[in-house]
N, C-alpha and C positions, 0 to 999 in steps of 0.2 A: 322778888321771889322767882326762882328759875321755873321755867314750864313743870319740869320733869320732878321737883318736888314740892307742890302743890297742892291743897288735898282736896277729896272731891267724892264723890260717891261712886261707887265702884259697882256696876250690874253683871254677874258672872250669870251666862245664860248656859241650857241644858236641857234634854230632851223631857218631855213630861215625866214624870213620879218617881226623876233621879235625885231631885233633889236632897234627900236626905244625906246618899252617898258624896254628893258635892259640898253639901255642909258641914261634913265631916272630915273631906280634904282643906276648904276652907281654913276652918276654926284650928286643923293641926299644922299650919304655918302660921298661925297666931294674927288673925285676920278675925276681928269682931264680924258676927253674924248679926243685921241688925233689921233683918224681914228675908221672908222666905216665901216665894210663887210656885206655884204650878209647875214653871220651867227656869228656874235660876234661884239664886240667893243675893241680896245687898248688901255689902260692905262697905268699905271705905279705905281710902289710900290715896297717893299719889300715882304719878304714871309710873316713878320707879316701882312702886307695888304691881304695877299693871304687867310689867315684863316679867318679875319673880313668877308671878301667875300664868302667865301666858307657858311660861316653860315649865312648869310642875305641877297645873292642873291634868286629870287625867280624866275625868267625867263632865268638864264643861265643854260647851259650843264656842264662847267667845267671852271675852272679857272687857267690857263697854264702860269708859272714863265719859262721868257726865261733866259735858261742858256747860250748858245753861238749859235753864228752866226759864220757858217765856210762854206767853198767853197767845192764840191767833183763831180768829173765828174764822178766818177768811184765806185765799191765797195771798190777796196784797198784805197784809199783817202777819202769815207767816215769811214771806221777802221783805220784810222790814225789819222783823224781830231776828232773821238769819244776818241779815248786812249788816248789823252793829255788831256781832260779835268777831272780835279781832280774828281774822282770821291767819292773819300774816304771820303769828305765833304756831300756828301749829300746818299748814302748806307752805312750803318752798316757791317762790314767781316759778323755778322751773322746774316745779313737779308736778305730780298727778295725784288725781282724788276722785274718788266713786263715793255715789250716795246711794243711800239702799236705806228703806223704810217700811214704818207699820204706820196703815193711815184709816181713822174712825170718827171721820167728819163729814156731816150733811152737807157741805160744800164741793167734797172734792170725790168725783165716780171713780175714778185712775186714782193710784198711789203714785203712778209715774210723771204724775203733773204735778204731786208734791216733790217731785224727786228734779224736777226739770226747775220747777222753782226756787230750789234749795241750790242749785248750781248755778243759775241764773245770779243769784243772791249775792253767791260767794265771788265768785267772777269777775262782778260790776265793781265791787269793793275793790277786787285788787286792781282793774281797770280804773278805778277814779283815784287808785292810791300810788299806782306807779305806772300805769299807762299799757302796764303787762299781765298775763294771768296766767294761772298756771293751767295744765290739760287735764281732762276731764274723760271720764267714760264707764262704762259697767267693770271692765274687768279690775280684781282686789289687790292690783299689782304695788298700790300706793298709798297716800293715807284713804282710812275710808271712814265717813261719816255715814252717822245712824241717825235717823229721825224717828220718832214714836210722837202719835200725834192722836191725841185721844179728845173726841169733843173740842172744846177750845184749849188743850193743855197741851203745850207740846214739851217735849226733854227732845235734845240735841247732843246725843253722846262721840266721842269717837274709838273708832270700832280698833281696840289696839291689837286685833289678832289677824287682822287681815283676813286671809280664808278662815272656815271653823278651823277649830285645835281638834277635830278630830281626822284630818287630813296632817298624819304624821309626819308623811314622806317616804316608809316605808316599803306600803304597799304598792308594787308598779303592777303585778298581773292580781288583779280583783277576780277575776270567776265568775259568774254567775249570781247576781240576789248578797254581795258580800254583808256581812253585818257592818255596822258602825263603829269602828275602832273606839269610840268615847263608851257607848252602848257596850261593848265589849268590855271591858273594863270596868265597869257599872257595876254587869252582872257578876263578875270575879269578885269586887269586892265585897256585893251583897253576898256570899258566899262564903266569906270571911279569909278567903285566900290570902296571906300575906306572905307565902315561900314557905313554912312550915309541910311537909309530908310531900309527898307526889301531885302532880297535874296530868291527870289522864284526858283525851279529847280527840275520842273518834269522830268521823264525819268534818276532819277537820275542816275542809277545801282549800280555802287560800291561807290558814292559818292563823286568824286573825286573834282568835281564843287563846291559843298556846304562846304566841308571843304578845299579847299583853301580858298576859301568865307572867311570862319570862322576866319581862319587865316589871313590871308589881315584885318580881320577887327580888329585885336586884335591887328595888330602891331608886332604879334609872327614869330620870326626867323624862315624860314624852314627848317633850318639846324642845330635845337634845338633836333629833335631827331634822327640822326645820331650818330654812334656809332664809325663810322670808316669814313676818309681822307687822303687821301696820304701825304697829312705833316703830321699828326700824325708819321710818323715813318721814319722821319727825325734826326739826330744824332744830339742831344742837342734838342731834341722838348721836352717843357717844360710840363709836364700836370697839374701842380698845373695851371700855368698861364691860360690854356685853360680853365680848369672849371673856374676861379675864371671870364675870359671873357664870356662863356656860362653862367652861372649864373646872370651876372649884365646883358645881353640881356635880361635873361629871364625876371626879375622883371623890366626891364623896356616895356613888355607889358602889356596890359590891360586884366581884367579879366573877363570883361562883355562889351557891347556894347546897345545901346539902341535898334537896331530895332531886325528885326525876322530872322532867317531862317527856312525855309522851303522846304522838300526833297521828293520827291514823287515816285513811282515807281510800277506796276501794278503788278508785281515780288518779292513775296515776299522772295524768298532769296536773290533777289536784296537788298531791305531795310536791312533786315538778316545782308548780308556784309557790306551795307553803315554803319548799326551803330557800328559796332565791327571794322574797320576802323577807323570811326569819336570818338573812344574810345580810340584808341592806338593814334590817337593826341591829343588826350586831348580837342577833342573842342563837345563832343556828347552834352553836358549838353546844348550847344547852338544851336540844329539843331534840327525839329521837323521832324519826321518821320512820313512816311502815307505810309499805301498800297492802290494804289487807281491807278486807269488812269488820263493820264495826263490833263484830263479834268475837271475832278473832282477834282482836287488840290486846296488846300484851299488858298485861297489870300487873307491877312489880309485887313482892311480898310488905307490907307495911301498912298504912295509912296514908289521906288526902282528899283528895274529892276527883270524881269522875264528870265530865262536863258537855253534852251533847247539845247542839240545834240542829235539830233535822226539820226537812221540809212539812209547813203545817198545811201545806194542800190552799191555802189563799193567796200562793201565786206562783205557784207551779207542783209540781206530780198530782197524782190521785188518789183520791181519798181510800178507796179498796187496799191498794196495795200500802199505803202509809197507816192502814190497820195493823199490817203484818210488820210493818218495820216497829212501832212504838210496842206490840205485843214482844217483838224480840229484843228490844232497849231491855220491856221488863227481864226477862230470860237472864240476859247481859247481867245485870245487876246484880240478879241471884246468886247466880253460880260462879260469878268471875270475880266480883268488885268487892268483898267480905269487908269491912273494915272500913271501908272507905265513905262517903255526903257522896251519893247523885246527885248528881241534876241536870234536867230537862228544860232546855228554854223554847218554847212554843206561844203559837198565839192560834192555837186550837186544842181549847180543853176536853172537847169529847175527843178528839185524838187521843187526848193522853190519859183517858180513861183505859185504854186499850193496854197499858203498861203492867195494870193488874198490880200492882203497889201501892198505895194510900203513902201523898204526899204530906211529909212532916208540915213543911209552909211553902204558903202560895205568892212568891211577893208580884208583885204587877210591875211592869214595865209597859214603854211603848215602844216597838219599832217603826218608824218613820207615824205613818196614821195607825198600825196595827195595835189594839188592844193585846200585850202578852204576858205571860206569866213563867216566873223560874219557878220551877216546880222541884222540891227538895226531899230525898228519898234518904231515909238512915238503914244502910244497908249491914246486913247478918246475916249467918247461916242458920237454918233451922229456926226455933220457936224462937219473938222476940226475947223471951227472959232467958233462952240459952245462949243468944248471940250477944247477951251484955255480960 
């Protein structure tokens, strides 16, 4: 049976309490859902499945093919349980592989002594098997194995996306505090955005909101411009076949959409960046750019949702002055937005108390450690039952 279609339990990992929206990317490529964590979902597949995933998830971290499941109480028994597994099927004698792990064993203080063992392991194998071995080191340039090492249990995955999938490619100038492109896209889908009505998104800074936006609405893979994955340099990894499956994603999305977007930012090397960004994905042609404050943002006639992350004062401005910013979002909303789903994504809710609107729903996210919540406004003129 060839490497590549093999089948094996599939771990798609993801920032805490996104998984629902990954479940839901999941399950609509027709990928049995078969348990669900805190931070990821389990499937199943081959590594051919590994690569579909890698390029068309939009809300996962990485995508980890289990290679085996073995017992070690110890460091010598987990270098033992590593050196039997054929390694030579899945490292090149003249390639490169990084180990990177999660370790919760009364044995070992360091993870990096698991990690030095785990190379050590693989190494020796190829050294007693052809007298050569391949290179080894932190960076994710090659293949990269994962160890998860719990009590005496250990799983041995390999990690087929190389860096996270949330390192697109697009973004070259970040800003300041950027959000998480996977995080970014989380929150849009929780939002129900599927290109339907307008994307309005002041305070955009480096854009990272408005072009997921763009992307979600086009149907476009976010793993369309990536350059590098850790199956990629897998032995027997096809590259005719990859392009010839990047290519057919590509033409099957769309190349315009019906409504607007719209990107604002009072910062004008904010805009600066958002469009030279929104250019390297390919989606500028569809994002209208302002330098303007967030109040001043133009909002078409119609329907959509409006979409802000302003600073929540726990790791930069101050709390005084980001009173008067969240009290004027409220304003914004009132008087500008008729028609259209707010929302507020923060990870300070007495701040967004200040908004002076009572939030439809609270859904929770996490940014990196931060507790946060999109906060969901159904905006109208006048008395609710006038505005419906």
């Amino acid at each position: 049976m060839s490497l590549f279609t093999e089948k094996s339990s599939i771990l798609v990992t993801c920032a805490r309490e996104i998984p629902s929206c990954l479940r839901e990317e999941v399950a609509s490529m027709g990928f049995p859902i078969l348990s669900e964590f805190t931070a990821g979902i389990k499937t199943e597949g081959t590594i051919e499945d590994t690569i579909k995933l890698n390029l068309r998830i939009r809300t996962g971290h990485r995508v980890l093919y289990l290679i085996r499941e073995l017992t070690a109480h110890n460091a010598d028994e987990l270098y033992k349980g590593i050196s039997e597994i054929a390694w030579e099927n899945y490292i090149s004698k003249s390639g490169y592989f990084t180990v990177t792990s999660f370790v919760n064993n009364p044995t070992i203080r360091d993870s990096m002594f698991a990690n030095v063992k785990c190379k050590d392991a693989i190494a020796d194998r190829f050294l007693n098997i052809s007298g050569v071995r391949p290179d080894s080191g932190p960076d994710r340039k090659g293949i990269v194995i994962y160890l998860y090492w719990s009590e005496n249990r250990c799983s041995v995955y390999l990690d087929t996306s190389g860096e996270p999938l949330s390192r697109r490619g697009y973004r070259k100038i970040p800003l300041i505090a950027p959000m998480q492109e996977t995080l970014a896209a989380s929150i849009i889908l929780a939002s129900g955005w599927r290109g339907e009505g307008n994307f309005i998104n002041p305070m955009c800074g480096s854009g990272t909101l408005a072009i997921e936006a763009a992307l979600i609405a086009l149907g476009r893979a976010p793993g369309l411009l990536r350059n590098n994955f850790g199956f990629m340099h897998l032995p027997g990894f096809e590259r005719p076949a990859w392009t010839k499956l990047r290519n057919m994603t590509n033409r099957s999305s769309k190349k315009q959409f019906a409504g607007k977007i719209v990107a604002t930012d009072i910062n004008p090397t904010a805009i600066d960046a958002a469009r030279k960004n929104a250019k390297t994905a390919g989606v500028e042609h569809l994002i209208e750019f302002h330098v303007s404050d967030y109040s001043d943002t133009p909002v078409p006639e119609g329907f959509g949702i409006v979409m802000l992350n302003p600073e929540y004062g726990e790791r930069m401005g101050e709390i005084e002055n980001l009173k008067k910013t969240y009290s004027g979002i409220g304003d914004f909303f009132k008087n500008k937005c008729s028609g259209y789903r707010g929302y507020i994504f923060t990870g300070n809710l007495k701040l967004a108390k200040h908004v002076g609107l009572r939030a439809r729903r609270k859904i929770p996210f996490y940014n990196s450690n931060i507790e946060c919540r999109l906060l969901e406004y159904e905006l109208y003129k006048g008395s609710k039952k006038t505005g419906r």
